[in-house]
VOGU-3710 file (C-alpha; in Angstrom, 3 decimals, decimal comma):
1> xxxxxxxxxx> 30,242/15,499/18,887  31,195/14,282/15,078  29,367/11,412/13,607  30,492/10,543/9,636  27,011/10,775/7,238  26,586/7,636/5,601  26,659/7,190/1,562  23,644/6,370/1,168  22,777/10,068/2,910  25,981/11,537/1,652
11> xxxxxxxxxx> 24,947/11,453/-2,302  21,863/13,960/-1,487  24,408/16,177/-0,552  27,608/16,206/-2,717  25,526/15,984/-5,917  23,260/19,163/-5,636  23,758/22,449/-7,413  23,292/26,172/-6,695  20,275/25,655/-9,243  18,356/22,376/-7,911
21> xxxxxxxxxx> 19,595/22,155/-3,887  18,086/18,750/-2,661  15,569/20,108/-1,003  12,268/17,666/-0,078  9,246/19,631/1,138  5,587/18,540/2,724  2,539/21,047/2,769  -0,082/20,095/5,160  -3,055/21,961/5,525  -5,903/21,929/8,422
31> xxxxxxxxxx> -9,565/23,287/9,157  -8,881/25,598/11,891  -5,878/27,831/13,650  -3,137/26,229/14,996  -1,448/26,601/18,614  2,289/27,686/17,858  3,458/27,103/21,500  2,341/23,537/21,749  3,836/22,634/17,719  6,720/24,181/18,843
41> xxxxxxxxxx> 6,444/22,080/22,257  6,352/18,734/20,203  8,964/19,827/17,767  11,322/19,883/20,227  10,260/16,607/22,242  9,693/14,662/19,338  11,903/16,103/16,375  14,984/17,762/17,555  14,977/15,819/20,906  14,618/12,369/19,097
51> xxxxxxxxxx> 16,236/12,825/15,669  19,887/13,921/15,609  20,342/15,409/12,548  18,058/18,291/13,369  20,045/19,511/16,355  23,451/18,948/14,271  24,551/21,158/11,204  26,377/19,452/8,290  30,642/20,213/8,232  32,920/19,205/5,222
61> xxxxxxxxxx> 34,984/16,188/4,919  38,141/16,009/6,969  40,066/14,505/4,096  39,818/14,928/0,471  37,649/12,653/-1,120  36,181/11,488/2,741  32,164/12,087/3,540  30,715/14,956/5,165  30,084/14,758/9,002  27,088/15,819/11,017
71> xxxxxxxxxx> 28,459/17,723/13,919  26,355/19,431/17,168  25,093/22,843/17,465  22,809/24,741/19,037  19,480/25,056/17,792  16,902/28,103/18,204  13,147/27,071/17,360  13,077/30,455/16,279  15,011/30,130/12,975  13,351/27,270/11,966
81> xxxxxxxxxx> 9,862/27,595/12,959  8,106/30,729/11,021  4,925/32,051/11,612  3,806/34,046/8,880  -0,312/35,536/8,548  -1,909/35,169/5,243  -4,142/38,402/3,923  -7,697/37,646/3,490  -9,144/35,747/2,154  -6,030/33,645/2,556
91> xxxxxxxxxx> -6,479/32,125/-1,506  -4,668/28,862/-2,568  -3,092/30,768/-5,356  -1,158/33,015/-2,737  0,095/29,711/-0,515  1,280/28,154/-3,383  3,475/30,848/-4,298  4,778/31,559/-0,763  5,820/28,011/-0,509  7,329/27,809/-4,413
101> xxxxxxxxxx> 9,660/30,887/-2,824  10,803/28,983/-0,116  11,022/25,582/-2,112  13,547/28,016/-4,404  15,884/29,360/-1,372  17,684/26,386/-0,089  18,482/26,242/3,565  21,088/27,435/5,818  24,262/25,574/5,538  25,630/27,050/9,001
111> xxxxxxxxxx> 22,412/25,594/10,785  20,621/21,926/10,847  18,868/22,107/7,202  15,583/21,978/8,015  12,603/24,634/8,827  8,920/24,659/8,692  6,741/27,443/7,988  2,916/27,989/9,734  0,641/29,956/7,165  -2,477/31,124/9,108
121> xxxxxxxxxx> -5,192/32,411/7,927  -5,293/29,792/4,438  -8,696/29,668/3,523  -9,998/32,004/5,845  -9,639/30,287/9,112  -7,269/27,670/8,020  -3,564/26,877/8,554  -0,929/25,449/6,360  2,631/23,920/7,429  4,523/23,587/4,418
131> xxxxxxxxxx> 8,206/21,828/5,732  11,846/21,563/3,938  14,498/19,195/4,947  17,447/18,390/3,181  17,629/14,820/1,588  20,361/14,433/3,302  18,352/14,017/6,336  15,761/11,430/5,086  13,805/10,608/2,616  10,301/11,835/1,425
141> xxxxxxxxxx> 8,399/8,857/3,599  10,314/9,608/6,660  9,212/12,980/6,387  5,639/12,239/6,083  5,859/10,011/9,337  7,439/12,703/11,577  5,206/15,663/10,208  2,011/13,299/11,374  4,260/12,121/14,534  3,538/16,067/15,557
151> xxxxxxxxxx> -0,229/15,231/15,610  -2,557/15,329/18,401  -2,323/11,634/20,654  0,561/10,360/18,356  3,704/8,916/19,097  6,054/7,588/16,273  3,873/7,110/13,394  4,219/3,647/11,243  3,245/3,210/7,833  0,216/1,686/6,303
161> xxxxxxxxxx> 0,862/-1,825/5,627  1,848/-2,779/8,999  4,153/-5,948/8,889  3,744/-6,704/5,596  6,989/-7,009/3,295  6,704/-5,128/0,288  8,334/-6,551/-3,221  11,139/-4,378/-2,231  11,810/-5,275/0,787  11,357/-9,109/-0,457
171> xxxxxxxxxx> 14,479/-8,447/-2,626  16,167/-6,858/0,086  15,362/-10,018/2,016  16,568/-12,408/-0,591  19,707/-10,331/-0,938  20,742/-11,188/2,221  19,772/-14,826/2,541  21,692/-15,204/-0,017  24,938/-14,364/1,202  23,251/-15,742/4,885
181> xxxxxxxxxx> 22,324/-19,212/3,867  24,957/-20,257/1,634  26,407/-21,915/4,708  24,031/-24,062/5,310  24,063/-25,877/2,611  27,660/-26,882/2,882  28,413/-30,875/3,674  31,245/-33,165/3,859  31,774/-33,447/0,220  31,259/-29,558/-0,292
191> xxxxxxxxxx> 28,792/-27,343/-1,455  25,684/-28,726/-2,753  25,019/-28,118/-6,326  21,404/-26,892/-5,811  22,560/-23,921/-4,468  25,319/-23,113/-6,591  22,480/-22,661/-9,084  20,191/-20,893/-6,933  23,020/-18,342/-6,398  24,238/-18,310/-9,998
201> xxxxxxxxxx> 21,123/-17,091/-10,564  20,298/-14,669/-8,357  23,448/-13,397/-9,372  23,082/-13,181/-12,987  19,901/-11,279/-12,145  21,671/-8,607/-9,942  24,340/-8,338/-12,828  21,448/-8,037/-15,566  19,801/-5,145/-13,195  22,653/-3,552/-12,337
211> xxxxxxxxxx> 23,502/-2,906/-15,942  19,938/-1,734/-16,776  20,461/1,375/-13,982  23,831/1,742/-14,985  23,666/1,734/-18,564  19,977/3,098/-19,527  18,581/3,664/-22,831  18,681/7,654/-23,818  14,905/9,578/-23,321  13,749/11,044/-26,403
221> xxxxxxxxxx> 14,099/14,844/-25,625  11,006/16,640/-24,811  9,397/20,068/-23,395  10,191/18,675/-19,466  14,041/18,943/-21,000  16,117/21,952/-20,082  18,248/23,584/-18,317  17,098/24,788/-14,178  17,844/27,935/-13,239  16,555/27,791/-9,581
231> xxxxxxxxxx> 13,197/29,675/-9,524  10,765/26,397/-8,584  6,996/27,084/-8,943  4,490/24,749/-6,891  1,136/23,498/-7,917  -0,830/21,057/-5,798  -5,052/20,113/-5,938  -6,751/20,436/-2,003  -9,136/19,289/-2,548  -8,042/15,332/-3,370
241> xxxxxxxxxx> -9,781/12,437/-4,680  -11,370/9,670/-3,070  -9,181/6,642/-2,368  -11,950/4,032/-2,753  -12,789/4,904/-6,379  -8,983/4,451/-7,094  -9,060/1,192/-5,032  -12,587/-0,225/-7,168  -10,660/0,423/-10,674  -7,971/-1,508/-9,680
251> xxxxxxxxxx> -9,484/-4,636/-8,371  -11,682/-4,502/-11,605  -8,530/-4,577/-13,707  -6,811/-6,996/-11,410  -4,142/-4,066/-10,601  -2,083/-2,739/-8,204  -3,771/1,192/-6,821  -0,193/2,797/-8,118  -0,490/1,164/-11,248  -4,004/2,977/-12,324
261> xxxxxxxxxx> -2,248/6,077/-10,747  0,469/5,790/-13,458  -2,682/5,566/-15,731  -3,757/8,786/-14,848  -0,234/10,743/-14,595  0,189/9,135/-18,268  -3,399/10,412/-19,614  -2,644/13,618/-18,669  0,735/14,032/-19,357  -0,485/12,593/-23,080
271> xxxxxxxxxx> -3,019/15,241/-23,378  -0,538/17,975/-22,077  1,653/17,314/-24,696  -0,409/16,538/-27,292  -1,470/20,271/-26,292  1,630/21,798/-26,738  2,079/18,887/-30,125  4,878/17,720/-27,984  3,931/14,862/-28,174  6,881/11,568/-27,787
281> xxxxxxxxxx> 6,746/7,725/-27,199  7,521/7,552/-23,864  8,752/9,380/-20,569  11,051/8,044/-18,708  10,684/8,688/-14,746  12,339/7,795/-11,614  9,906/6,265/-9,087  11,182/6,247/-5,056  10,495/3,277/-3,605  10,834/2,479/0,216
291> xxxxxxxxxx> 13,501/-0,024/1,747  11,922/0,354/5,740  10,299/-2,076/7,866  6,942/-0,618/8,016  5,763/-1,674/11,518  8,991/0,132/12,962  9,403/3,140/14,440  11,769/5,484/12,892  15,378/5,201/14,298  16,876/8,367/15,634
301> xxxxxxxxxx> 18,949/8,765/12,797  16,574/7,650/10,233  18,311/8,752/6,632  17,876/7,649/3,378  16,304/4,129/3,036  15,186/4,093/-0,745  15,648/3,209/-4,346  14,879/4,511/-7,743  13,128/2,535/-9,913  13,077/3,478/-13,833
311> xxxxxxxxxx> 9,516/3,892/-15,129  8,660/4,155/-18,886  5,161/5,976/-19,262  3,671/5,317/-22,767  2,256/8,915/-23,179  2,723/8,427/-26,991  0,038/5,851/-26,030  -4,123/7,452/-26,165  -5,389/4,363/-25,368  -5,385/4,354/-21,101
321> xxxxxxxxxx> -6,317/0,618/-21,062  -3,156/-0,158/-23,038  -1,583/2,227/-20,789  -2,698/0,382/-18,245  -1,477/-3,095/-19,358  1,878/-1,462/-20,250  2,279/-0,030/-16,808  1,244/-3,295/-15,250  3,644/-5,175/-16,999  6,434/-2,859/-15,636
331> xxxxxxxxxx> 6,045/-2,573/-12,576  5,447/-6,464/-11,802  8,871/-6,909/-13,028  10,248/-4,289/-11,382  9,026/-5,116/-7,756  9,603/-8,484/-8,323  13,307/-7,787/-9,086  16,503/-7,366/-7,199  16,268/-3,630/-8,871  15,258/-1,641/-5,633
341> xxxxxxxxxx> 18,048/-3,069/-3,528  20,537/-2,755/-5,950  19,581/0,946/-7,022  19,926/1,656/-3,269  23,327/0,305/-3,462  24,241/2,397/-6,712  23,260/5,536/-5,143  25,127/4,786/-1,711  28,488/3,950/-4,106  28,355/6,897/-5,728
351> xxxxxxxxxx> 28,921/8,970/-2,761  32,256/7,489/-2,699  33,250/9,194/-5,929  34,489/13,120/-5,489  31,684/15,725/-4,879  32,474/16,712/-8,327  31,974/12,727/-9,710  28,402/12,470/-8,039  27,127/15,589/-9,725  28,447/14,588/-13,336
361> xxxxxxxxxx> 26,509/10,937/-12,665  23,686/13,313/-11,359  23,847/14,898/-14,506  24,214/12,086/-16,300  21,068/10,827/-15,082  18,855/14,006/-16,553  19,764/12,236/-20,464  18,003/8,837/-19,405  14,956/10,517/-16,975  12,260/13,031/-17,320
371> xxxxxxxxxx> 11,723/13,682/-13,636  10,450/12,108/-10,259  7,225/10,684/-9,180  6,588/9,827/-5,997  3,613/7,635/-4,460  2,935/7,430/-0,660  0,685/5,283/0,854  -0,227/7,217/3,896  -2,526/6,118/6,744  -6,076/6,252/7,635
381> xxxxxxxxxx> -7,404/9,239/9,705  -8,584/11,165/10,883  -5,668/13,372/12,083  -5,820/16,269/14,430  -3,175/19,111/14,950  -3,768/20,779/18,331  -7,500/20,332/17,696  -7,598/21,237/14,300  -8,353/18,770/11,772  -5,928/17,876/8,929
391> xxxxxxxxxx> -7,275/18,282/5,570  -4,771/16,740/3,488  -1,071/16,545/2,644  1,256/16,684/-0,398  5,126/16,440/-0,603  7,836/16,454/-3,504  10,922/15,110/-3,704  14,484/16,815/-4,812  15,359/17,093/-8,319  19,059/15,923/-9,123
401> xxxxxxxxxx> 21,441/17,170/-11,906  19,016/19,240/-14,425  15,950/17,641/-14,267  12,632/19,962/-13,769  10,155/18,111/-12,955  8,935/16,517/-9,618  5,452/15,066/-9,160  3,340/12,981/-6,108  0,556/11,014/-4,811  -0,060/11,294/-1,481
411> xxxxxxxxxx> -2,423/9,504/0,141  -3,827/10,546/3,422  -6,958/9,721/5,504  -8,641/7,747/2,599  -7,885/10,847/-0,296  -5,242/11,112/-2,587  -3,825/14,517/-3,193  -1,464/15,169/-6,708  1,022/18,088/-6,870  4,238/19,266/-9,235
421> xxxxxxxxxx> 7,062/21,056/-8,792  8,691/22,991/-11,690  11,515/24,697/-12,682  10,146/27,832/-14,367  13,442/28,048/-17,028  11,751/25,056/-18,477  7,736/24,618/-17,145  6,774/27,883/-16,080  3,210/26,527/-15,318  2,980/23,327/-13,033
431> xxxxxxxxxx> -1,125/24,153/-12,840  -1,799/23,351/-16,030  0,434/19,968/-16,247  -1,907/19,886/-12,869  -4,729/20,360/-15,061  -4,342/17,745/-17,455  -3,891/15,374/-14,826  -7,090/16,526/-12,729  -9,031/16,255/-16,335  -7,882/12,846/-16,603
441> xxxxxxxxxx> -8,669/11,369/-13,851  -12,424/11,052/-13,701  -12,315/9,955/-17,518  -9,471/6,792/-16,426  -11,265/5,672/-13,549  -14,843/5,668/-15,491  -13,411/3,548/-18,325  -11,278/1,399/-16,114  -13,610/1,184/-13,120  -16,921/-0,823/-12,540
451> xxxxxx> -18,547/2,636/-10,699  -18,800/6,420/-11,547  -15,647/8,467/-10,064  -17,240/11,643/-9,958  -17,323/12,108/-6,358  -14,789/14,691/-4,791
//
């Protein structure tokens, strides 16, 4: 059986290249061995069973100009579950390679585009599951939630902030009341002038918006420029931070936790530079931001439910409480805009252009961005994988047109966990932009915070 892939899923797919494949990975990584008949038990109940798209491989459009359809195959566990053993002592430096080869081979087209590898032996007696799906499958939060779905005692996995609406999903929600309510306010002698003007409005702001993503302001060029050629290199701390002294810097400074975690990716991204004397103004990134009702499940066919929200870092900036204040400013006016909605939109429309439109926009998009950074909230723990106890997590996001540079903060069981993903043609060393960032971060959350941060 056919099914037609939504847009919004659709873009993932007709704007990669040979040299950045959409590819979004997760690396998790436990205290103790793992039992590879009962994963592979729970893969199939609740992954393949439950999810569509990883029983069905992706076909071509039937028409010119149409979008690509999932269609059903067989699957065999055994091509996308791999076991592979480690040599002792099982170092970090060695995982981190195996999984920057996979991260560079993108996945079967003739099969569902998704496969997980089991590393035993990491750290001695450890394990590590580093998983690849396609974007076109879902996005970098869904992923999280059905890795941890796999998890000892756990059913579908929801996300931290229960039934809370985030700013996004406000805008989402005024989005539709506005086209929902309009109605309402409709009387004998016609439509009431109040909410002409409320509309107006709220229209004028979605043109405004629409025209900043659109139409963005040129980057200054700078050493995360260049052009891919495929080889990606992975770098990712396992240790992790402690949430709580991310949590006390923010209330201190009256802030939002991803807004001091901006502080830090911008201190040491300044010192980087400044490094290299690299140095710019700004960076301009593209932050993910979910669209999904948080207390929900995830539907069978759970997709692409995100938008990409334009972040200027002030690296040219040394001072990290003006940094701070900078970053602050930004993102209040981002999350209290229409802008997540509407860049979901953008992306979705673009899939209706020819495969060879999407990757020129996708291109396009490399002259007004310096990478992704992604920041997921994850849930408390602890979390057990057939009796082993996970550690921590970190996941990346794909890289469209020629950018290079992917980062993350993942948080997970009250630690937050920072990794990078490189193209080597243009950062051949993702540890020591990892570096900068893990030299910053004490030094940010001691001058922002009321408490030390040395604690790991």
């Amino acid at each position: 059986m056919a099914a037609v892939m939504s847009p919004a899923d659709a873009v993932w797919l007709l704007g990669e290249t040979r040299r950045n494949p959409m590819t979004i990975s997760t690396v998790l990584w436990l205290d103790g061995p793992v039992d590879v008949d009962v994963l592979r038990e729970r893969v199939e109940e609740r992954v393949v069973a439950r999810h569509p798209a990883f029983r069905q491989r992706i076909v071509a459009p039937r028409v010119p100009g149409g979008l690509p359809r999932w269609l059903d195959t067989d699957v065999d566990l055994d091509e996308h579950l791999s076991v592979i053993d480690l040599p002792p002592p099982g170092e970090h430096a060695l995982l981190e390679a195996r999984c920057s080869l996979e991260r560079s081979t993108p996945l079967d087209p003739d099969r569902p585009r998704w496969h997980s590898t089991i590393y035993q032996g990491y750290g001695r007696n450890g394990t590590a599951i580093h998983t690849r799906l396609h974007h076109s499958l879902g996005d970098g939060t869904s992923l999280m939630r059905l890795v941890l779905s796999l998890c000892d005692d756990q059913g579908p996995v929801a996300e931290p902030d229960g039934g809370r609406r985030s700013p996004a999903r406000r805008s989402m929600a005024r989005a539709q009341d506005l086209l929902g309510t309009l109605p309402d306010h409709l009387d004998g002698a016609g439509i009431e002038p109040s909410a002409v003007l409320g509309a107006g409005r709220e229209l004028a702001a979605a043109a405004r918006w629409t025209t900043r993503l659109v139409l963005p302001d040129r980057v200054e060029r700078n050493v995360f420029h260049g052009t891919p050629h495929g080889t990606k290199r992975m770098a990712w701390d396992p240790e992790g931070w402690p949430l709580d002294a991310v949590e006390s810097a923010g209330a201190s400074a009256n802030v939002t936790v991803n807004d001091v975690l901006l502080t830090i990716l911008t201190t040491g991204l300044h010192r980087y530079l400044v490094a290299r004397d690299a140095l710019v103004d700004e960076l301009r990134i593209m932050m993910p931001i979910s669209l999904r009702d948080p207390s929900e499940p995830l539907p069978p066919r759970f997709g692409n439910r995100i938008g990409l929200l334009p972040v200027l870092l002030p690296v040219g900036c040394v001072d990290p409480g003006e940094q701070l204040r900078r970053l602050h400013a930004q993102t209040t006016r981002l999350k209290g805009s229409p802008a997540p909605v509407i860049s979901h939109a953008l992306l979705a429309a673009s899939a209706l252009a020819t495969p060879r439109g999407t990757r020129w926009l996708h291109r396009a998009n490399q002259f007004r961005s310096t990478g992704v950074v992604t920041n997921v909230p994850g849930p408390s723990g602890p979390w057990y994988l057939t009796g082993s106890r996970v550690l921590g997590t970190v996941g990346w996001g794909g890289l469209t047109g020629g950018l290079n540079l992917t980062g993350s903060f993942i948080t997970l069981d009250e630690r937050v966990y920072v990794g990078f993903v490189t193209d080597t043609a243009v950062v051949a060393e993702p540890d020591q932009l990892l570096g900068a960032v893990r030299g910053a971060w004490n030094d940010v959350l001691e001058l922002l915070g009321p408490r030390s941060a040395d604690a790991r």
